[in-house]
C-alpha positions in Angstrom: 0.0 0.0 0.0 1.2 3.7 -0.8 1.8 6.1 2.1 -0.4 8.3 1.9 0.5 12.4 2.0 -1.2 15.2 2.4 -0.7 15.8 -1.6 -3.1 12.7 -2.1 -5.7 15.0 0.2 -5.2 18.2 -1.3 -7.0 18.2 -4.1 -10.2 16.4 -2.7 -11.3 19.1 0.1 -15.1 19.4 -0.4 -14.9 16.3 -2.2 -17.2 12.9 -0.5 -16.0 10.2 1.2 -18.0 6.6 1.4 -17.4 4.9 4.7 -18.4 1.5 5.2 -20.6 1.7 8.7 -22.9 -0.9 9.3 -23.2 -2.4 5.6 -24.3 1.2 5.0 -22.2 3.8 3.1 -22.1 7.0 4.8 -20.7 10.3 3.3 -18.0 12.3 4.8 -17.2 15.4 2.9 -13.3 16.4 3.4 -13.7 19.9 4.7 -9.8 20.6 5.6 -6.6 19.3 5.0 -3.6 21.2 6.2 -0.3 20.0 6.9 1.6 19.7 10.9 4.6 20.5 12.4 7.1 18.3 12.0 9.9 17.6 14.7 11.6 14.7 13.2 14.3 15.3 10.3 13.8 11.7 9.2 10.1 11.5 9.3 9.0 9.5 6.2 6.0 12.0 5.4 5.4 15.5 6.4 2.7 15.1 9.4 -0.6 16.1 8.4 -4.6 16.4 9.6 -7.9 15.9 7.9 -11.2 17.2 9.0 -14.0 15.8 8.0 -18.2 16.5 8.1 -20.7 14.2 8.6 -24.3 15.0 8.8 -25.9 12.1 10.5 -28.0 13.1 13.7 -25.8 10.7 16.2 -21.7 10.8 16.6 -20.1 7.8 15.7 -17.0 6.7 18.2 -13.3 7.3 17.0 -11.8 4.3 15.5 -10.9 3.4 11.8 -13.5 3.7 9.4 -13.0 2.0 5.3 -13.4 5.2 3.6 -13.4 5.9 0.0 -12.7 8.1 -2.9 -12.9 7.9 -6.6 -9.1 9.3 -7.0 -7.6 7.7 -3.5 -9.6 4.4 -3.3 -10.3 2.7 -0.2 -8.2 3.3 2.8 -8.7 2.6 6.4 -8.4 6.2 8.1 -8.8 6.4 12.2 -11.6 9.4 12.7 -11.7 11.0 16.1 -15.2 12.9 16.6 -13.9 16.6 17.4 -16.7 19.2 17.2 -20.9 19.2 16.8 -21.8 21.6 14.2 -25.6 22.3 13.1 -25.0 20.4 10.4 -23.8 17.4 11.9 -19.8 16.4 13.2 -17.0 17.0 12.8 -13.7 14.2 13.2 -10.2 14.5 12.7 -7.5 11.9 11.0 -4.0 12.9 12.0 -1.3 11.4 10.0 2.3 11.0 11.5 
């Protein structure tokens, strides 16, 4: 599997993700990806975070999720529930 970056991320803010909950597909729409600080010289990928909205009514619990995307394909991303909007939740992958 390729390490993902935050260059694979980039380009997809706004964009939907399918995650497989439940034998359901839920949508996640990629609202931010911005890169970290980085303390490590050697670190095999610049650090990075995703936040991501998801409009269901209930918060689902942080753990890793099968998400996918048309130009990324399917990757298991850990999602931490961070924020309740009006509009739903929010959750945050951080990438080391």
């Amino acid at each position: 599997m390729e390490l993902l970056t935050l260059e694979h991320f980039a380009g997809c803010v706004n964009e939907t993700f399918l995650a497989a909950i439940n034998d359901m597909d839920l949508e996640f729409v990629l609202v931010e990806a911005r890169p970290l600080p980085t303390h490590a010289q050697s670190a095999m990928r610049q650090p990075f975070s995703l936040l991501f909205r998801n409009t269901a009514a209930f918060l689902f619990p942080q753990q890793i999720y099968p998400m996918r995307h048309p130009r990324i394909g399917e990757a298991g991303i850990f999602l931490v529930p961070v924020a309740q909007e009006q509009a739903g939740f929010l959750y945050q992958a951080v990438f080391n």
